[in-house]
C-alpha positions in Angstrom: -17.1 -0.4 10.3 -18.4 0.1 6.5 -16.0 -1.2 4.0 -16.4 -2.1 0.5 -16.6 -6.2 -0.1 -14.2 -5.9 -3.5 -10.7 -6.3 -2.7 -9.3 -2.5 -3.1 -6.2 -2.6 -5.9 -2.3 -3.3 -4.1 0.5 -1.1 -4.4 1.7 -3.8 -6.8 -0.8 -3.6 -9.0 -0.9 0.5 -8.8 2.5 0.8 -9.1 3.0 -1.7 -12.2 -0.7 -1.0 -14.2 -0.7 2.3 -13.6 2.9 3.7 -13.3 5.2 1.5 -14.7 3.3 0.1 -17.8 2.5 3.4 -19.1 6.1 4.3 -18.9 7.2 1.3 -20.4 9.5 1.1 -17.0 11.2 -1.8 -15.7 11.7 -3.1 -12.1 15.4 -2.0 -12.8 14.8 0.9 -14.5 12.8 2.3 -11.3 14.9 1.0 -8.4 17.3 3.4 -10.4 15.6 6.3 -10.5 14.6 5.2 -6.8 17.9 4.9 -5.7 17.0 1.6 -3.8 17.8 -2.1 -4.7 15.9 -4.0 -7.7 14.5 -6.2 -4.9 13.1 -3.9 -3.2 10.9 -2.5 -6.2 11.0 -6.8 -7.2 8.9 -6.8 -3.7 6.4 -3.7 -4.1 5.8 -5.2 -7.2 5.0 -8.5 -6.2 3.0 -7.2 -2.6 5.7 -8.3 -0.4 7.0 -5.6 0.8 4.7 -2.5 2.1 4.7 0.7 1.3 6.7 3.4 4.3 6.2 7.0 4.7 10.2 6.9 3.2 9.0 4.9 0.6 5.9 7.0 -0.1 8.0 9.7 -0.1 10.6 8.2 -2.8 7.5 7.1 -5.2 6.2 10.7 -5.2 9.3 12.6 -6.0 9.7 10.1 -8.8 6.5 9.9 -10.0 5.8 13.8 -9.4 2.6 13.1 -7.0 2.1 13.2 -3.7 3.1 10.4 -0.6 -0.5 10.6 0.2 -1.5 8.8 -2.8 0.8 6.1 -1.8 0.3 5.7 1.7 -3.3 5.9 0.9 -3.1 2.9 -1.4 -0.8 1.1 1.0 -4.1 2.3 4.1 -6.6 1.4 1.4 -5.4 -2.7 1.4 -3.6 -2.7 5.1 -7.7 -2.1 6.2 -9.2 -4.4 3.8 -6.6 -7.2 4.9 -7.9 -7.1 8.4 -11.5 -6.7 7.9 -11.6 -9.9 6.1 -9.0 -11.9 8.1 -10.6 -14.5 10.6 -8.0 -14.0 13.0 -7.9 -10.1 13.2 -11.6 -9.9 13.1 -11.8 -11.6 16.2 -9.2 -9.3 17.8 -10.9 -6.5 16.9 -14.7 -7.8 18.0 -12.8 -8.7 21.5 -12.0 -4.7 21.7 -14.8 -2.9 23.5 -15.5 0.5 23.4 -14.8 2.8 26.4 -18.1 4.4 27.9 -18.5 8.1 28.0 -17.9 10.1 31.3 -20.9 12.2 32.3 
């Protein structure tokens, strides 16, 4: 599996450098326009909470871009997490792959 070494950017750090920043938005300000509880942008913020397809969803209407771009970021750092943690690394080299029939 080829991954990059350098830690790809969270949906925290997206969603705070890139989004809210900019837009001079607060953690209140977008669980408002969200329509979900300050804690739970308090927790996307903070990379406690992960990013859902709802949630994805949500971010692009309010931001006017696509869940993709979300769910990628979220895909992006779920993939690096586990390609550089000990204890998944060994599930994954215990998986073996399935031979071909001929």
């Amino acid at each position: 599996m080829l991954m990059t070494k350098r830690k790809p950017a969270t949906i925290g750090e997206i969603l705070t450098e890139e989004f809210m920043e900019p837009l001079g938005l607060t953690q209140g300000a977008l669980a408002e326009a969200m329509g979900v509880p300050r804690k739970h942008v308090n927790e996307l913020c903070n990379d406690r909470r992960a990013v859902t397809a709802a949630t994805a969803l949500i971010l692009a209407r309010v931001f006017g871009n696509s869940p993709d771009f979300w769910l990628n970021v979220q895909r992006r750092s779920d993939l690096w997490k586990a390609m550089h943690s000990p204890k998944e690394l060994a599930r994954i080299e215990r998986a073996r792959p399935l031979k071909a029939a001929a």
